[in-house]
C-alpha positions in Angstrom: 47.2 3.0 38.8 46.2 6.4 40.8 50.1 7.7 41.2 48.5 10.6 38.4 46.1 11.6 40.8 48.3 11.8 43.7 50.9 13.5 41.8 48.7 16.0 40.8 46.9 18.8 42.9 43.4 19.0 42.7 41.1 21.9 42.9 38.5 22.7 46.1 35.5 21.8 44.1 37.2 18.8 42.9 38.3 17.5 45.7 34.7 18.4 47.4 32.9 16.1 44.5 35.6 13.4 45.1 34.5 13.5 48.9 30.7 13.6 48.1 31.3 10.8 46.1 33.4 8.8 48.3 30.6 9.3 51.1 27.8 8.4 48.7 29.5 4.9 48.1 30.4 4.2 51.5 26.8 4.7 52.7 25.3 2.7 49.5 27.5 0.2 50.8 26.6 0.3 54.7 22.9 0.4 53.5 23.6 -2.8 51.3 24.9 -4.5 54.2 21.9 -3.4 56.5 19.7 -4.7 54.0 21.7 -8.1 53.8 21.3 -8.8 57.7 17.8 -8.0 57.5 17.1 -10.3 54.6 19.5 -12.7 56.6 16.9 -12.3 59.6 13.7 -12.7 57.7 14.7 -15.8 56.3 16.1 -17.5 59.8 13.5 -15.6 61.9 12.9 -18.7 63.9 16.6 -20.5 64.1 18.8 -17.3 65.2 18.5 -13.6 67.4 19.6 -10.3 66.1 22.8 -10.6 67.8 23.9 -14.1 66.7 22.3 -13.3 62.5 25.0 -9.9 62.9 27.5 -12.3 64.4 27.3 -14.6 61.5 26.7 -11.8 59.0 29.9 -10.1 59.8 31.8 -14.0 59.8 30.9 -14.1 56.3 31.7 -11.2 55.3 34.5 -9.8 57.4 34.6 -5.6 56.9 36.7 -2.6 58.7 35.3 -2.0 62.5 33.8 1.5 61.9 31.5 -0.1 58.9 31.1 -2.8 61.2 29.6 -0.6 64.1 27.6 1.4 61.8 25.9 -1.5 60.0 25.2 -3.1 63.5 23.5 0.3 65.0 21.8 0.3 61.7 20.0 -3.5 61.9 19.5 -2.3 65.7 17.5 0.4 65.0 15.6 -1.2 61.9 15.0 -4.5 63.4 11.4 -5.1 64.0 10.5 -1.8 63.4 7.6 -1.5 60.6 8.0 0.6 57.7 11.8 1.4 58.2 13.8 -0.9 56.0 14.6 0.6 52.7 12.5 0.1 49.7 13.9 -1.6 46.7 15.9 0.4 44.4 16.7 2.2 47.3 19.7 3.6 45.4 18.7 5.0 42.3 20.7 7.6 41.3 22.8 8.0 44.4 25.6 9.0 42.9 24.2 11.9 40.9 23.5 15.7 42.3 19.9 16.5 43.7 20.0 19.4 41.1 20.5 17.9 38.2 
């Protein structure tokens, strides 16, 4: 489907936005995760730790190791710390530029 876009050569600043955007979605998508476990520990606050809610976070839902590791230090740092999770509609024009 993208043998066009490999075939063809891309400008700097195209290949700059194509980066930013790539980045963008890859952090939506560790911070959707980091929300998940912490949703998953609210509700089973009483029946499972950190570790073993991560544990069977990441069964579910298996992803590569470096998202892995990042959503873990995430929850880590978050967990049980008040004020830190992210709001709701935490992602509201993410993938747009700041000055526009």
């Amino acid at each position: 489907m993208f043998d066009w876009l490999r075939r063809r050569r891309l400008s700097n600043e195209a290949k700059r936005k194509l980066l930013i955007a790539a980045a963008r979605a890859e952090e939506a998508i560790v911070e959707t995760h980091v929300a998940n476990v912490l949703e998953l520990l609210d509700i089973l606050r009483d029946e499972v730790d950190v570790d073993r809610a991560l544990e069977l976070y990441m069964e579910m839902l298996p992803m590569d190791e470096h998202i892995a590791t990042t959503v873990t230090n995430r929850v880590l740092a978050r967990h049980d710390a008040p004020g830190v999770r992210p709001a709701s509609g935490r992602y509201g024009g993410v993938f747009r530029d700041a000055a526009r």
